[in-house]
PyMOL Python script that loads the backbone (N, CA, C, O; Angstrom):
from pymol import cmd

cmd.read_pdbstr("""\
ATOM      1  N   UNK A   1     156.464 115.176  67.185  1.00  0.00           N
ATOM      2  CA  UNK A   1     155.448 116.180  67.396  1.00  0.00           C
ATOM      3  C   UNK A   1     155.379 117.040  66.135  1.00  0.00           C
ATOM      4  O   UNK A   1     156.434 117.586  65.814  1.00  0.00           O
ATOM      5  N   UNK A   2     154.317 117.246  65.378  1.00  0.00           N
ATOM      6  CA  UNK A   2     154.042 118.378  64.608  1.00  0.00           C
ATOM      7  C   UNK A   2     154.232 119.822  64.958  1.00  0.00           C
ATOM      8  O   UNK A   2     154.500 120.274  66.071  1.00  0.00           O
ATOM      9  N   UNK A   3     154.031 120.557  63.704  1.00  0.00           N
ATOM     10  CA  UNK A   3     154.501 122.399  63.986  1.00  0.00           C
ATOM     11  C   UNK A   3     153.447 122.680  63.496  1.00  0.00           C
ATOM     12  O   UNK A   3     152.812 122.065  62.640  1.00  0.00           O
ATOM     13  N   UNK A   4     153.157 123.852  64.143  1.00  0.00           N
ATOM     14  CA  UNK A   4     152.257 124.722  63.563  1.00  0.00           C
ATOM     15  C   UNK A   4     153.045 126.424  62.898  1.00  0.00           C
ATOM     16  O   UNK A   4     153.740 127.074  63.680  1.00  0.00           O
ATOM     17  N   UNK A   5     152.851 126.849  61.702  1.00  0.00           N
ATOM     18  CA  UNK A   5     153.257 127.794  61.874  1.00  0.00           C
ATOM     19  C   UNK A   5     151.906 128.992  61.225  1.00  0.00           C
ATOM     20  O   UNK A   5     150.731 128.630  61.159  1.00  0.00           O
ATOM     21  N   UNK A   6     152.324 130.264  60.842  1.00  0.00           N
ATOM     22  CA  UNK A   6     151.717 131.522  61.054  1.00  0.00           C
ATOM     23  C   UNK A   6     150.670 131.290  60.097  1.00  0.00           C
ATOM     24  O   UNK A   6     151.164 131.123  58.981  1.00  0.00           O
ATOM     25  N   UNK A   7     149.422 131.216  60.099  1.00  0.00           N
ATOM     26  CA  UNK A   7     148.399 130.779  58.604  1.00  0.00           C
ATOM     27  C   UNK A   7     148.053 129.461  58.561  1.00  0.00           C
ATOM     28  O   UNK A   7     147.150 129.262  57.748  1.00  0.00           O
ATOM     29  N   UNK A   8     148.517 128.269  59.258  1.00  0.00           N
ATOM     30  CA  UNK A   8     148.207 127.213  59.324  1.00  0.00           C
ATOM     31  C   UNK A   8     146.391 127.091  60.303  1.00  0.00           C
ATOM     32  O   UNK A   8     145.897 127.831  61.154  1.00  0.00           O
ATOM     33  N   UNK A   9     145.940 125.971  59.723  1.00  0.00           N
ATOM     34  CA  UNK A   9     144.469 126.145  59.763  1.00  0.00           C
ATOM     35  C   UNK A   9     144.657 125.044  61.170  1.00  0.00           C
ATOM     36  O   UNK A   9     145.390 124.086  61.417  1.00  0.00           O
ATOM     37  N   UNK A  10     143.399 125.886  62.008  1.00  0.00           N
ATOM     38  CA  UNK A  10     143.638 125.262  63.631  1.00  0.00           C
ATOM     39  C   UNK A  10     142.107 124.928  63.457  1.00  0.00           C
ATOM     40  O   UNK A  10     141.158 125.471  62.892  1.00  0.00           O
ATOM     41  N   UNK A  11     142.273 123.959  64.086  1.00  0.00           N
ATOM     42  CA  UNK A  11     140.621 123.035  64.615  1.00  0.00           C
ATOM     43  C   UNK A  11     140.434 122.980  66.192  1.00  0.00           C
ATOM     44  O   UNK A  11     140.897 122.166  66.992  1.00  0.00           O
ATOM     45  N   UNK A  12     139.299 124.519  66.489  1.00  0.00           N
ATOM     46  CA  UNK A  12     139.551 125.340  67.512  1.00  0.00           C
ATOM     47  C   UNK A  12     138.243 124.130  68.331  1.00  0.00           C
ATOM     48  O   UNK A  12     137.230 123.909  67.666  1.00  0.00           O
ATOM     49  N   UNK A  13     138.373 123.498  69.619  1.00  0.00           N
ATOM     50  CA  UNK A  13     137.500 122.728  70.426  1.00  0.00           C
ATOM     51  C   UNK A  13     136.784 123.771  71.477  1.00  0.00           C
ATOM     52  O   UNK A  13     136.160 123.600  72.524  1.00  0.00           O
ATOM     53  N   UNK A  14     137.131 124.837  70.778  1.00  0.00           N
ATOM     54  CA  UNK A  14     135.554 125.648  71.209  1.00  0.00           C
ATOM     55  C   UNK A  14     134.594 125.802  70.615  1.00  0.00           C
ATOM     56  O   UNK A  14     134.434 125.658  69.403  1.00  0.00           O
ATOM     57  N   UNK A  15     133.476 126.264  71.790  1.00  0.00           N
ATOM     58  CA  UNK A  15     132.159 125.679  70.739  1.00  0.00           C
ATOM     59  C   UNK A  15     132.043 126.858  69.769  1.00  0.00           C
ATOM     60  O   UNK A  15     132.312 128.004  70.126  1.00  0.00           O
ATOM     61  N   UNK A  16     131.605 126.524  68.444  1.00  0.00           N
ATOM     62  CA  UNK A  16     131.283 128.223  67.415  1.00  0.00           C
ATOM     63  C   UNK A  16     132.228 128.033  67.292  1.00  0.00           C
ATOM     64  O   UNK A  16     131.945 126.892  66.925  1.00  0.00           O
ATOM     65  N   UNK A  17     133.446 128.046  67.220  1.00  0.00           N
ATOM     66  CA  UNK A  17     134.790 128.814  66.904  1.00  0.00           C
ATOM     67  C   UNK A  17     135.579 127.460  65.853  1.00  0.00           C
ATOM     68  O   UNK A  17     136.749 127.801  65.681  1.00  0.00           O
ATOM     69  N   UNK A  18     135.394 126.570  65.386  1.00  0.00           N
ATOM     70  CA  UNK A  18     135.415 125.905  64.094  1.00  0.00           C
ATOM     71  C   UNK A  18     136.566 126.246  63.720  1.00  0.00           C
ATOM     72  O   UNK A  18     137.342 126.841  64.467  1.00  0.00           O
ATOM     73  N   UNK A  19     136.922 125.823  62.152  1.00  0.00           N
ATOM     74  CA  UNK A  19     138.256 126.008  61.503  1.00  0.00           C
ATOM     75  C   UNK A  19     138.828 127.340  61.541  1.00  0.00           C
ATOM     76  O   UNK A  19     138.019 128.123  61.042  1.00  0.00           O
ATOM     77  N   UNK A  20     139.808 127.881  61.895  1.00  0.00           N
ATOM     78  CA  UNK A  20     140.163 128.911  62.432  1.00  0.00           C
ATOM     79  C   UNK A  20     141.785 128.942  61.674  1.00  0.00           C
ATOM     80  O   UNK A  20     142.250 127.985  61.055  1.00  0.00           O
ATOM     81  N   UNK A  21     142.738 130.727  61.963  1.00  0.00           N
ATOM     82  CA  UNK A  21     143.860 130.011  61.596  1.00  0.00           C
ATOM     83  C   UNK A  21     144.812 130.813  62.475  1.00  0.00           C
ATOM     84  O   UNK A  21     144.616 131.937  62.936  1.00  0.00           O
ATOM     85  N   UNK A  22     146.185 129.806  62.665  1.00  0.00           N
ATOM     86  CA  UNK A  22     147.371 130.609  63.833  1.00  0.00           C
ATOM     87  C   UNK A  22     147.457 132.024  63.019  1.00  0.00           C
ATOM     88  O   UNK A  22     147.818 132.375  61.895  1.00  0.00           O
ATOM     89  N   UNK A  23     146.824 132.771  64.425  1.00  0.00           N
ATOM     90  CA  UNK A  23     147.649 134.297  63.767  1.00  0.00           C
ATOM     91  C   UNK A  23     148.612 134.893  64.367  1.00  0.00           C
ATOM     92  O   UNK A  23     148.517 136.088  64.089  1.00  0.00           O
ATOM     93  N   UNK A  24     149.836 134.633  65.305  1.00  0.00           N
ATOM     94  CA  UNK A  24     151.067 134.728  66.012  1.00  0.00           C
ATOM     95  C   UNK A  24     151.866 134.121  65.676  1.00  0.00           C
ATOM     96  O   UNK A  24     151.493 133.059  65.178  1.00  0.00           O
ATOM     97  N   UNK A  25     153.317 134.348  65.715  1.00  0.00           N
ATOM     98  CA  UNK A  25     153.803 133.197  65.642  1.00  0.00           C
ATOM     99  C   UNK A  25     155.524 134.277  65.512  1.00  0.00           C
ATOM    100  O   UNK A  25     155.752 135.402  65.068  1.00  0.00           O
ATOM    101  N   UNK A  26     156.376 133.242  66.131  1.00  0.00           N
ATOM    102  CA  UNK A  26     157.714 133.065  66.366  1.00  0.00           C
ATOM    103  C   UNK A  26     158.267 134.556  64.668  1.00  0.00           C
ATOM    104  O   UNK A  26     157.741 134.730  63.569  1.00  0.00           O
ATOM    105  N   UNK A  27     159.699 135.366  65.469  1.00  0.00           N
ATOM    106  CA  UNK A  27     159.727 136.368  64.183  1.00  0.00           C
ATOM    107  C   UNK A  27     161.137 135.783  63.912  1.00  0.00           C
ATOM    108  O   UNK A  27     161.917 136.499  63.282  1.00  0.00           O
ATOM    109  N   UNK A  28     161.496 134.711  64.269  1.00  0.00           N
ATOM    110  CA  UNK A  28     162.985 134.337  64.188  1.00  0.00           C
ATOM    111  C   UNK A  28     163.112 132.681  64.182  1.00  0.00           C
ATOM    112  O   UNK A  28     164.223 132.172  64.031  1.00  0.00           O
ATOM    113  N   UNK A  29     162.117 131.994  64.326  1.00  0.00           N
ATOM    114  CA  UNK A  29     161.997 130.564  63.960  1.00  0.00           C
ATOM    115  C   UNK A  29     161.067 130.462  62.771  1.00  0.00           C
ATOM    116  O   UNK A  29     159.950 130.962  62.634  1.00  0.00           O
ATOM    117  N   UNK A  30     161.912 129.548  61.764  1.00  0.00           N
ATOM    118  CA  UNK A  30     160.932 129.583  60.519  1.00  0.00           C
ATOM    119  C   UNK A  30     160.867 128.263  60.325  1.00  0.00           C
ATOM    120  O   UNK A  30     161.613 127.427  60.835  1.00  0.00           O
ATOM    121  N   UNK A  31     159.798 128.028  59.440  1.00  0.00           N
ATOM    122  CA  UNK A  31     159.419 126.025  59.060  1.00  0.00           C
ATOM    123  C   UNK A  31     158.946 126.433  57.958  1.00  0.00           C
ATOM    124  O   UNK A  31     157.859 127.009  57.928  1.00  0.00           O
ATOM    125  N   UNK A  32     159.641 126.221  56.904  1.00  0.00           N
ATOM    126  CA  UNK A  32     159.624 126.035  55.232  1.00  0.00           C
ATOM    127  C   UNK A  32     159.215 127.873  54.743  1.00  0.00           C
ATOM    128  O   UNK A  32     158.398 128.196  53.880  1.00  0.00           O
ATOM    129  N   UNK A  33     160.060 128.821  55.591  1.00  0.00           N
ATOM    130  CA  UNK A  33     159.980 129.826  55.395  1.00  0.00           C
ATOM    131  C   UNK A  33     158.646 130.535  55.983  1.00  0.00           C
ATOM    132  O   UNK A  33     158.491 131.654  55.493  1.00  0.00           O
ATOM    133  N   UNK A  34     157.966 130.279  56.616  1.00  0.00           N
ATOM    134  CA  UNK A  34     157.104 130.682  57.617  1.00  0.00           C
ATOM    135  C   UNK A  34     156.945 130.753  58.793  1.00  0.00           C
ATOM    136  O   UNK A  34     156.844 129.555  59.054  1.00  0.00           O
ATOM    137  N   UNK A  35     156.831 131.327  59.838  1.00  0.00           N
ATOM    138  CA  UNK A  35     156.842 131.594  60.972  1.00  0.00           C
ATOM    139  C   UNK A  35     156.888 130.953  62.266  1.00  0.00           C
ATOM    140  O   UNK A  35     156.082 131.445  63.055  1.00  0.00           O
ATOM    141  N   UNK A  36     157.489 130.134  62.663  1.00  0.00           N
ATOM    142  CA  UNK A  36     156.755 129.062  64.083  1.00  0.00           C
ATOM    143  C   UNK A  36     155.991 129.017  64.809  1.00  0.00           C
ATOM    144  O   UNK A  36     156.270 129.898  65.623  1.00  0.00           O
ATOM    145  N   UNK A  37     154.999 128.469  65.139  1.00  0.00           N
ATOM    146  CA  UNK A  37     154.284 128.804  66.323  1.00  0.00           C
ATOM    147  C   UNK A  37     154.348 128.366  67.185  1.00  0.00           C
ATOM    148  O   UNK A  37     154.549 127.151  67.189  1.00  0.00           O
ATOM    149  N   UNK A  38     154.213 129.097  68.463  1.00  0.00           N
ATOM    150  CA  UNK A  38     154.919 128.717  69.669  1.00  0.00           C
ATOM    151  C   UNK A  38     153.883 128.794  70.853  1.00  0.00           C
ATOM    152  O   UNK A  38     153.021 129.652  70.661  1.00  0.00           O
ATOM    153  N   UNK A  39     153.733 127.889  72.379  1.00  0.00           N
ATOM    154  CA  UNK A  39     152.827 127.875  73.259  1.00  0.00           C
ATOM    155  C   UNK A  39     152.610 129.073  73.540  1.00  0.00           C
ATOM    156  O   UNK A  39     153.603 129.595  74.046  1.00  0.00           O
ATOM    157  N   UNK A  40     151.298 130.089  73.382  1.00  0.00           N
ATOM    158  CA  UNK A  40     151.513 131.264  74.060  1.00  0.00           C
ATOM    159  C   UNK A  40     150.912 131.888  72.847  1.00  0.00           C
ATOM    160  O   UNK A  40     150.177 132.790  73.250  1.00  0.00           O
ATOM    161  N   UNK A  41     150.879 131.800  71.116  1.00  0.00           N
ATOM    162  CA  UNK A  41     150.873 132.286  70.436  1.00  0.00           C
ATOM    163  C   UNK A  41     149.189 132.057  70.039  1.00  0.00           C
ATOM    164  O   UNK A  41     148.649 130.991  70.332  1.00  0.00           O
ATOM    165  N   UNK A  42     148.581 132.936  69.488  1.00  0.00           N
ATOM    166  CA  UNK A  42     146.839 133.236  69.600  1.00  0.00           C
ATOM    167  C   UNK A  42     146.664 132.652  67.735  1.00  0.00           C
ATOM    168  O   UNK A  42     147.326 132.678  66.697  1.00  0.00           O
ATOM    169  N   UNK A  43     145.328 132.166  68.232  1.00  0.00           N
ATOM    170  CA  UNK A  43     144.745 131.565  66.532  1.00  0.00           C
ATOM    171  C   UNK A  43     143.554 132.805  66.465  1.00  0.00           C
ATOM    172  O   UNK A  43     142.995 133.213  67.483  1.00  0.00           O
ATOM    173  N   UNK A  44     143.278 133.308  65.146  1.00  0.00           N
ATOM    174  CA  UNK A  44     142.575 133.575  64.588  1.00  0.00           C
ATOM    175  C   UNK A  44     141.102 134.118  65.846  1.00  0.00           C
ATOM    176  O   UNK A  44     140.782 135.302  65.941  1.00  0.00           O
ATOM    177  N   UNK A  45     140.580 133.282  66.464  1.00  0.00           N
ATOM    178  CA  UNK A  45     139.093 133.180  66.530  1.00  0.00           C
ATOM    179  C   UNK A  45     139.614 133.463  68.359  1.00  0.00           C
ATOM    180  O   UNK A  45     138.686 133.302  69.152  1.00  0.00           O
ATOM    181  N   UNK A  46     140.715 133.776  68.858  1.00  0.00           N
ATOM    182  CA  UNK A  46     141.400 134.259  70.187  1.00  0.00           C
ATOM    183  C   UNK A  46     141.931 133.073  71.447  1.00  0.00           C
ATOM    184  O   UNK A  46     142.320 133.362  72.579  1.00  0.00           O
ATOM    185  N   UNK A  47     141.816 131.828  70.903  1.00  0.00           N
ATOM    186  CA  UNK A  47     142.262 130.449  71.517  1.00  0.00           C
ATOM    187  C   UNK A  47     143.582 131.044  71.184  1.00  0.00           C
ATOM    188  O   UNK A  47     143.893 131.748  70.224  1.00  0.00           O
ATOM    189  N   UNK A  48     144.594 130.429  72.606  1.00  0.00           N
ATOM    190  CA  UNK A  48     145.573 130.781  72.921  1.00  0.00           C
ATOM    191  C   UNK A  48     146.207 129.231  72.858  1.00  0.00           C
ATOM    192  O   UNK A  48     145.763 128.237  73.431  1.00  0.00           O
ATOM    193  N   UNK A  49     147.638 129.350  71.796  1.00  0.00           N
ATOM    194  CA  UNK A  49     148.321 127.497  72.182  1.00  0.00           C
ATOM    195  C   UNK A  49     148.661 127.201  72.954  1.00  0.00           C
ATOM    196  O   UNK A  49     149.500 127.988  73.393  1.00  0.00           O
ATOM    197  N   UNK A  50     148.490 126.260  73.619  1.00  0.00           N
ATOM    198  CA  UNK A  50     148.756 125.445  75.216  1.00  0.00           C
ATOM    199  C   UNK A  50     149.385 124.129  74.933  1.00  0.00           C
ATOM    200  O   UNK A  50     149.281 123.264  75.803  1.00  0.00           O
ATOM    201  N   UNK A  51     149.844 123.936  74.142  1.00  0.00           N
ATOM    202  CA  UNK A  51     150.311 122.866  74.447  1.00  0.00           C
ATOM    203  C   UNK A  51     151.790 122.622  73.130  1.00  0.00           C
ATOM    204  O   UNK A  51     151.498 122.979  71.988  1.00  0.00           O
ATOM    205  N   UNK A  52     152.573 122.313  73.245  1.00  0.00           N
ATOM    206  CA  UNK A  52     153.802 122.070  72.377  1.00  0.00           C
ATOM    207  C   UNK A  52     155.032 122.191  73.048  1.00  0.00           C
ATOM    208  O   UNK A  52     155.438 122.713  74.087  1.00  0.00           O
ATOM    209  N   UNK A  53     155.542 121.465  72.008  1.00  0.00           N
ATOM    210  CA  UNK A  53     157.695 121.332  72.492  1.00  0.00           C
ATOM    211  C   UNK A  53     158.353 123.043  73.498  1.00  0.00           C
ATOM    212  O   UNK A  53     158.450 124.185  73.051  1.00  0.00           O
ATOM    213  N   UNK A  54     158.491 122.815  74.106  1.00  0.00           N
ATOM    214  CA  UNK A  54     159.046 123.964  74.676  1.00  0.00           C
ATOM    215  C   UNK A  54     160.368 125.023  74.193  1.00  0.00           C
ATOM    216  O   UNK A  54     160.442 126.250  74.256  1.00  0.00           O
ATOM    217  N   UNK A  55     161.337 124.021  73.700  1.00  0.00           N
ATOM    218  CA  UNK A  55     161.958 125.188  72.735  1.00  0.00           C
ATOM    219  C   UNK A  55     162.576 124.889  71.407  1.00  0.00           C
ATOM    220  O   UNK A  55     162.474 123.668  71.283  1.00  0.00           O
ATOM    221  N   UNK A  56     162.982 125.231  70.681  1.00  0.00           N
ATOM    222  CA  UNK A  56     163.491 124.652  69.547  1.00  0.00           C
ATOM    223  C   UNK A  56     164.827 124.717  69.749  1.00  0.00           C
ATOM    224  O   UNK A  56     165.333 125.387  70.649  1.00  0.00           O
ATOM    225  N   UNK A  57     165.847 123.611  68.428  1.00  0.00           N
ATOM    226  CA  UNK A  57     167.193 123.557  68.585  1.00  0.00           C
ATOM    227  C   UNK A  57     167.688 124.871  68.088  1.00  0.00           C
ATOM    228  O   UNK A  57     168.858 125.051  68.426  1.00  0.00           O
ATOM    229  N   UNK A  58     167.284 125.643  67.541  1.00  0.00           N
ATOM    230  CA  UNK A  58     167.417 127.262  66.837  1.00  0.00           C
ATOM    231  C   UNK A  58     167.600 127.615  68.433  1.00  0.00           C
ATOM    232  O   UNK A  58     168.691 127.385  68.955  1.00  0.00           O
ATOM    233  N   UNK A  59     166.792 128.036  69.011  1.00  0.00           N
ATOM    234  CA  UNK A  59     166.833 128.658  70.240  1.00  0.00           C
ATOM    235  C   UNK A  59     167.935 128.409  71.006  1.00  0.00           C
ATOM    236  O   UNK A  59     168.637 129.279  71.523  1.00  0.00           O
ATOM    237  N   UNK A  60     168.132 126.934  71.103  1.00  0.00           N
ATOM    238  CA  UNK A  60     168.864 126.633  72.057  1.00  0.00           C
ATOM    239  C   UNK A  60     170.155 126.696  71.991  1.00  0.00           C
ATOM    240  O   UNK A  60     170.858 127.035  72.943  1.00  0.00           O
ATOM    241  N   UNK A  61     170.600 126.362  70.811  1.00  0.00           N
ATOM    242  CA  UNK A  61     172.125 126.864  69.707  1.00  0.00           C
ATOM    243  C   UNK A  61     172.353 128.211  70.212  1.00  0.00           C
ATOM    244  O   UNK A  61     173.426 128.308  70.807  1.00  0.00           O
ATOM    245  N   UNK A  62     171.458 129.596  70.135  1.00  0.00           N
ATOM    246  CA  UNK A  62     171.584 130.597  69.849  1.00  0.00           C
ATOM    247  C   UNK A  62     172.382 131.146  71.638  1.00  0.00           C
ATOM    248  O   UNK A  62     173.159 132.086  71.807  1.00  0.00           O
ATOM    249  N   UNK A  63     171.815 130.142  72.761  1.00  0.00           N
ATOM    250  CA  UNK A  63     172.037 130.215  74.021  1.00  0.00           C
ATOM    251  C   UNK A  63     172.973 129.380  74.219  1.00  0.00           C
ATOM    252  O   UNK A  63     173.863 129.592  75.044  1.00  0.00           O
ATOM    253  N   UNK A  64     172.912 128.437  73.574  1.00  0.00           N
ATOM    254  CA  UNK A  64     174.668 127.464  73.914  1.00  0.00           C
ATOM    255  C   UNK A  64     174.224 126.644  75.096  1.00  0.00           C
ATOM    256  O   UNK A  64     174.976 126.145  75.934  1.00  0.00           O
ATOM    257  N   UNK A  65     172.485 126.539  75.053  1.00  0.00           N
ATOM    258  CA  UNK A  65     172.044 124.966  75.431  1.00  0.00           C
ATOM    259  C   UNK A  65     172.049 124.024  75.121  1.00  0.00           C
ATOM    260  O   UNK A  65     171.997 123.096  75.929  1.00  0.00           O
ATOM    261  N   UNK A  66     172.135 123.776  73.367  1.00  0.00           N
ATOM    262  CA  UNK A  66     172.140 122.684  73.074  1.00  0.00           C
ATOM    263  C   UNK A  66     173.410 121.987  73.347  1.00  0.00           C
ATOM    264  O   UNK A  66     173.334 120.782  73.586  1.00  0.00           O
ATOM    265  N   UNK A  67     174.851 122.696  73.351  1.00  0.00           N
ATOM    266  CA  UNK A  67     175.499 121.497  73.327  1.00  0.00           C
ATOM    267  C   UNK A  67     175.869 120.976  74.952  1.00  0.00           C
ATOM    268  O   UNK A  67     176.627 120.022  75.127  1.00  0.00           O
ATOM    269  N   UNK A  68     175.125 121.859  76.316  1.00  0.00           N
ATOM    270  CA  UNK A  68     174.914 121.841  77.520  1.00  0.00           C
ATOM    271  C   UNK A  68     174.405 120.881  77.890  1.00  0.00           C
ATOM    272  O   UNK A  68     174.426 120.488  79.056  1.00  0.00           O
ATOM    273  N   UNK A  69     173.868 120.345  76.974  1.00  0.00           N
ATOM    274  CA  UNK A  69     172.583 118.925  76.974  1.00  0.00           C
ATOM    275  C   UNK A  69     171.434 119.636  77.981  1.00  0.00           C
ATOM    276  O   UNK A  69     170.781 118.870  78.690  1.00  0.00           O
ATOM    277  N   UNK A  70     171.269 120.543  78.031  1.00  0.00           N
ATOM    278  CA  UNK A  70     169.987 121.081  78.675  1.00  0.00           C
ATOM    279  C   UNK A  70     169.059 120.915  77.860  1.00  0.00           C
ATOM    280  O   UNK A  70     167.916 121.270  78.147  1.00  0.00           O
TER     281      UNK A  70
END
""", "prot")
cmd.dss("prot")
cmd.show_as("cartoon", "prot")
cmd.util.cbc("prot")
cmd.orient("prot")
């Protein structure tokens, strides 16, 4: 699965609302020093992300899920 993170350009499938870009995004998960974006997090033009990986291995380390195999 791909990432999106904070400034990355979104191709919004609403109508009018065209190339657009994530303006939310994760203040403690980073991808090549930029921000993560996460389900829940708003693009540019007010489309909300619905759809992606549910948590990262950062996250889950930090809770002592990952080695839970949860």
């Amino acid at each position: 699965m791909s990432s999106a993170r904070l400034g990355d350009q979104h191709a919004c499938p609403l109508p009018g609302h065209g190339l657009t870009l994530v303006a939310t995004a994760s203040g403690d998960v980073l991808i090549n020093a930029l921000c993560a974006a996460r389900v829940g997090d708003i693009c540019a033009c007010g489309a909300v992300i619905v759809a992606g990986f549910p948590w990262s291995r950062h996250r889950a380390d930090f809770f002592g899920l990952y080695q839970a195999g949860v």
